[in-house]
N, C-alpha and C positions, 0 to 999 in steps of 0.2 A: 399455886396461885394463878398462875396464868392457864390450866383448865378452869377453875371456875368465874376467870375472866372471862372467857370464852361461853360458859353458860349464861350470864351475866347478858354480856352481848346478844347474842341469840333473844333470850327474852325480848330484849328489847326490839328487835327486831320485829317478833313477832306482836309484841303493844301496841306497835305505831307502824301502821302501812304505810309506803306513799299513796298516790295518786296515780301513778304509772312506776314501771319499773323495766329494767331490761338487766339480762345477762350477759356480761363480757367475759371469757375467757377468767372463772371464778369472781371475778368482780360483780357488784350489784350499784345499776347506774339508776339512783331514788330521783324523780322529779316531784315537784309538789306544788309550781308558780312561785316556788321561794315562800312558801308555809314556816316551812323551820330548818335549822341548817341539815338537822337529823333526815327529815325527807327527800330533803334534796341536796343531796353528796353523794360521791362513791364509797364504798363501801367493799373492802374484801373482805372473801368468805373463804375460799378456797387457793389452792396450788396456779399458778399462772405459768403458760407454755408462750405468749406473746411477748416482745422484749417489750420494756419499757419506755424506747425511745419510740415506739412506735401505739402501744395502750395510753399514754398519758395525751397525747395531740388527739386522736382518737373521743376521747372523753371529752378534750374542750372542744371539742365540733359538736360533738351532741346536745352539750348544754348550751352551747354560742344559739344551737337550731333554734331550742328551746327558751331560749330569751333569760337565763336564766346566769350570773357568774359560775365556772367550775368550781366546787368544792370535794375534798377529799376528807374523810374523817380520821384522824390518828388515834390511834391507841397503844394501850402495850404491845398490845400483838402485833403492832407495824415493826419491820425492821427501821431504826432509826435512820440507815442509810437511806431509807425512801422519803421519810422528813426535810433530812437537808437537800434532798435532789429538789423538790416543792420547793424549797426555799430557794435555791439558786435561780430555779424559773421563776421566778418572783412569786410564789404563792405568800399570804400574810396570813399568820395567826388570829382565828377567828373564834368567837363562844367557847372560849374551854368550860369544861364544866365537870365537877365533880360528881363521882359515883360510893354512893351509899351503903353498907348492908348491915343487916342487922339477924340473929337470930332469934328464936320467937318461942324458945322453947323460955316458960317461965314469963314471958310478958302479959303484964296484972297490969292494966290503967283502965278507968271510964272515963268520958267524955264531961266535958264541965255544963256542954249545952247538949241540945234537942238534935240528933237530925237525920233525916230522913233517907233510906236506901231503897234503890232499884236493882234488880238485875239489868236492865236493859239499859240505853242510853236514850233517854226523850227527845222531844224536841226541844221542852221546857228549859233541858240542861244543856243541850247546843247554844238555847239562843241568850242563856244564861253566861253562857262561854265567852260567845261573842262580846256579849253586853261588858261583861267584866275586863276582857283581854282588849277592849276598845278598837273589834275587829271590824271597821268599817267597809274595805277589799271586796267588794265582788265576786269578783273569781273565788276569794276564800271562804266567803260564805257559802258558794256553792260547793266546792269542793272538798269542803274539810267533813261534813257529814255526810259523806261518801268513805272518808279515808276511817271516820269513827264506825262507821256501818263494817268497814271488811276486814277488824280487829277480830281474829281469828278462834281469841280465846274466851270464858267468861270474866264477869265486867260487874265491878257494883260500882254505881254511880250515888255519890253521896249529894245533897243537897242541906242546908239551914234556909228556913224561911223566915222573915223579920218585915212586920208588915204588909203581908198579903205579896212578895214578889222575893224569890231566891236573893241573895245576897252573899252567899257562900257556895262553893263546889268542890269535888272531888272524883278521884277518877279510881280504881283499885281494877288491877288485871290481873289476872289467874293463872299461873302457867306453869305445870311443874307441882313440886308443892313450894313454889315460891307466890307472892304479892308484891306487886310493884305499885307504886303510889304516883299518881300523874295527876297532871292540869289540877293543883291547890291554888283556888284562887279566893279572895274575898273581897269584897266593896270595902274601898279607903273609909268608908264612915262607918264600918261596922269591924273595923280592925281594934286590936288588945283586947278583945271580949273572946277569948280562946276559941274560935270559930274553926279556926285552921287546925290548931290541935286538937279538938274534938273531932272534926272529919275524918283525921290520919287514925285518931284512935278507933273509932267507929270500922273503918275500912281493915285493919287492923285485924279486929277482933274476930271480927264478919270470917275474913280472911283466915284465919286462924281454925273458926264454926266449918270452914268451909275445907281444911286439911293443908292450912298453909304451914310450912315451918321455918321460912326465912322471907325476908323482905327489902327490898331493894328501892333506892331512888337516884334521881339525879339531879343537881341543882348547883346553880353557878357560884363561881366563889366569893361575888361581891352580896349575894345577896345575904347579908349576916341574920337578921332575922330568921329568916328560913334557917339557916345552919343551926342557931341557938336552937330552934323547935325541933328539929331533927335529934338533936343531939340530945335534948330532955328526953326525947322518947325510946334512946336507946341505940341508934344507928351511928356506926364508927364507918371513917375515912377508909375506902380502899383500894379504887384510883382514880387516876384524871384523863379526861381525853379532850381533845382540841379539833381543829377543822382548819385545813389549808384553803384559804380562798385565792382566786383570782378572777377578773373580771375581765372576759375576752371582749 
């Protein structure tokens, strides 16, 4: 379990860039302007030779520089004893969010609706992004297709159109012979018309056409909806992970 947590991880890693990054003594310090907690937290990867009382204060100076609260991301792979230390220094449980997988060997669905793929990411589907995720931010507008441009792996970018203007997205990343399923978003007035499950299926399948043979997602625990959709389409619970914040 906890190798293919580790593979798990890793994917994701390589789906979602930051926008800078630095290397600490196995650590990975993600900045993003505060994008998502994923981009901007630390992250271990490796073995650590620096004690802790000295890597943790370290890490809040960089993000302090950066205008940004410290975040650390937990996982299984964390020793719990490094939880509770976070906790003592006051860090607060932030975004947990649950991780997905599913095997793909024997997965039979079509899509209820129409929609459309790219290998590439447009700009249609950026600013469809924004539109949807009601990303006003500046800095994020500029920066976040930057962070979509230097996604390392191949990419089918799902789209539904409904009156001349996208109203549905989806995002499928390639890595391994796994499929990872990111950014499902739809227009509130275009929602229970199976929009969403048609894109996951589409991406899915593509995914499958294309030599996938597992599938992975992430999604938080309140949002039920989501969880229901996931869970018709075949993806069981495998674990959780959280984010220590503090705000220097």
């Amino acid at each position: 379990m906890q190798s293919y947590i580790k593979t798990i991880e890793d994917l994701s890693l390589n789906a979602w860039p930051s926008h800078q990054l630095q290397i600490y003594d196995g650590w990975l310090l993600r900045f993003s302007h505060f994008y998502t907690h994923r981009t901007n937290s630390v992250e271990q990867i490796g073995a650590s030779a620096i004690p802790l009382e000295e890597k943790i204060p370290y890490c809040e100076s960089i993000y302090s520089h950066w205008g940004t609260p410290c975040i650390f991301k937990i996982t299984p792979l964390i020793d719990t004893a490094f939880d509770s230390l976070l906790a003592r220094r006051g860090y607060q449980i932030a975004h947990p969010t649950e991780v997905k997988v599913q095997d793909l060997a024997g997965f039979s669905m079509e899509p209820d609706a129409h929609v459309d793929l790219e290998k590439d990411i447009s700009w249609e589907w950026l600013d469809a992004l924004f539109s949807l995720k009601g990303t006003t931010s500046r800095i994020h507008r500029k920066i976040v297709p930057t962070m979509y441009a230097a996604i390392p792996k191949d990419t089918i970018a799902a789209t539904v159109i409904r009156d001349d203007r996208i109203v549905a997205i989806g995002l499928g990343i390639l890595d391994r012979d796994h499929i990872g399923l990111y950014a499902i978003h739809v227009d509130p007035f275009y929602r229970r018309q199976h929009l969403a499950r048609s894109i996951c299926i589409r991406i899915l399948n593509e995914g499958i056409r294309q030599g996938a043979r597992h599938a992975y997602l992430q999604v938080v625990p309140n949002n039920i909806s989501a969880k229901n959709l996931y869970g018709n389409l075949g993806f069981q619970d495998f674990y959780q992970y959280w984010f220590r914040l503090k705000r220097i």
